[in-house]
Residue frames as qw, qx, qy, qz and C-alpha x, y, z in Angstrom:
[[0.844, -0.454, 0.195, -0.209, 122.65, 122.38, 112.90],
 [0.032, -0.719, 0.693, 0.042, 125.71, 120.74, 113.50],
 [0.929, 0.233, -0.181, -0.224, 125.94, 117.18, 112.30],
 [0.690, 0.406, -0.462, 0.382, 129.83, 116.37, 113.25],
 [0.748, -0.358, -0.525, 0.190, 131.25, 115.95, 116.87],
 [0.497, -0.018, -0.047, 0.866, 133.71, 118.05, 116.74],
 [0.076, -0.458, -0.251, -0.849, 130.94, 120.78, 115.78],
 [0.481, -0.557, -0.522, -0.431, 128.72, 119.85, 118.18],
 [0.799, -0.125, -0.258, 0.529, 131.27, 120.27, 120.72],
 [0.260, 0.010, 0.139, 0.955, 132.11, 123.74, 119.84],
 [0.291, -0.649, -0.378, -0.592, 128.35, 124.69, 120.00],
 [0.798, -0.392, -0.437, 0.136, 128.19, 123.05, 123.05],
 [0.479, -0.242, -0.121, 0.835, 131.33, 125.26, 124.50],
 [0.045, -0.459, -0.181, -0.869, 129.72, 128.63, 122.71],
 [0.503, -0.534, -0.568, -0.372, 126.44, 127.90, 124.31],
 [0.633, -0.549, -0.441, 0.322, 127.97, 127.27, 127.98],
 [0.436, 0.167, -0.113, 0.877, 129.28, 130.78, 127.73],
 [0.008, -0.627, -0.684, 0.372, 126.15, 132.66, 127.21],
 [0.311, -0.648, 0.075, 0.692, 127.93, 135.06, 125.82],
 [0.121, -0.207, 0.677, 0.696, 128.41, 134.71, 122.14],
 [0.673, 0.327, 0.032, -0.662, 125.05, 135.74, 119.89],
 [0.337, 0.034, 0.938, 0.068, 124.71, 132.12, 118.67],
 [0.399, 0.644, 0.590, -0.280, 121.56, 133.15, 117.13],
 [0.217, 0.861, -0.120, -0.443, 122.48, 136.11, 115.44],
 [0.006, 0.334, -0.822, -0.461, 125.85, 134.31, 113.43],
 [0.319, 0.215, 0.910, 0.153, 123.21, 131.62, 112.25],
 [0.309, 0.836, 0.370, -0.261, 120.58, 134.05, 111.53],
 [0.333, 0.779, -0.345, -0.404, 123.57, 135.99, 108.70],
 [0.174, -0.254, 0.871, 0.383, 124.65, 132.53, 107.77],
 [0.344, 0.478, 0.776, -0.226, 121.14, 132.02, 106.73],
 [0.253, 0.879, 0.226, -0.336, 120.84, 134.98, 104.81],
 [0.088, -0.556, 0.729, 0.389, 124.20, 134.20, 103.43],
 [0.352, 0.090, 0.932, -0.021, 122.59, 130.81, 102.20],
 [0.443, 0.771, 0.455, -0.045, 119.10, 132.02, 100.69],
 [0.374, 0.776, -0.236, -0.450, 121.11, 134.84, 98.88],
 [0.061, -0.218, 0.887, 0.402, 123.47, 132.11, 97.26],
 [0.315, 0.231, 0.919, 0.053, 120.37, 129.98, 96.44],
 [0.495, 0.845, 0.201, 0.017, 118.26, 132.57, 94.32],
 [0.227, 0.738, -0.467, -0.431, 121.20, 133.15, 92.46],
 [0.138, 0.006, 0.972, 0.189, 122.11, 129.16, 91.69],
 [0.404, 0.580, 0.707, -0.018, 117.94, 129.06, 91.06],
 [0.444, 0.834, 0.078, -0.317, 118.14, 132.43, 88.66],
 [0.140, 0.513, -0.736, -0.420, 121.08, 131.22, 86.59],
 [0.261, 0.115, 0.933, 0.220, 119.40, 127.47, 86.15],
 [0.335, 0.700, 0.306, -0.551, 116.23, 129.78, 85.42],
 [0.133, 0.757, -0.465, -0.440, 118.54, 131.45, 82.66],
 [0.151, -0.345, 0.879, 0.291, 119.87, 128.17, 81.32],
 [0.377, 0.357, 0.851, -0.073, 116.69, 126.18, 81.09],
 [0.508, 0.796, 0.200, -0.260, 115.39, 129.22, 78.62],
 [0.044, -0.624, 0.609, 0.488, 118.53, 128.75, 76.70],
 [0.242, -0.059, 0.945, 0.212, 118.40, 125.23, 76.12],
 [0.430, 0.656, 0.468, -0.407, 114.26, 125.89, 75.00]]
């Protein structure tokens, strides 16, 4: 969700098109997201049995 004016703007213009899968780019930035986060949570995984 866009949080900044300037973003919310630019949805705001995507949106009035109709055109542009709005859904879909958020749906692979999502999936971009959860794959970064189980890596960052399986390296602190990794660390926290080091430090043990």
């Amino acid at each position: 969700m866009p949080t900044y004016s300037e973003a919310i703007a630019l949805r705001g213009l995507a949106e009035s098109f109709g055109t542009i899968p709005i859904e879909d780019f958020e749906n692979e930035q999502k999936a971009i997201a959860d794959k970064r986060l189980s890596r960052q949570m399986e390296r602190i995984s990794k660390l926290n049995r080091s430090v043990k």
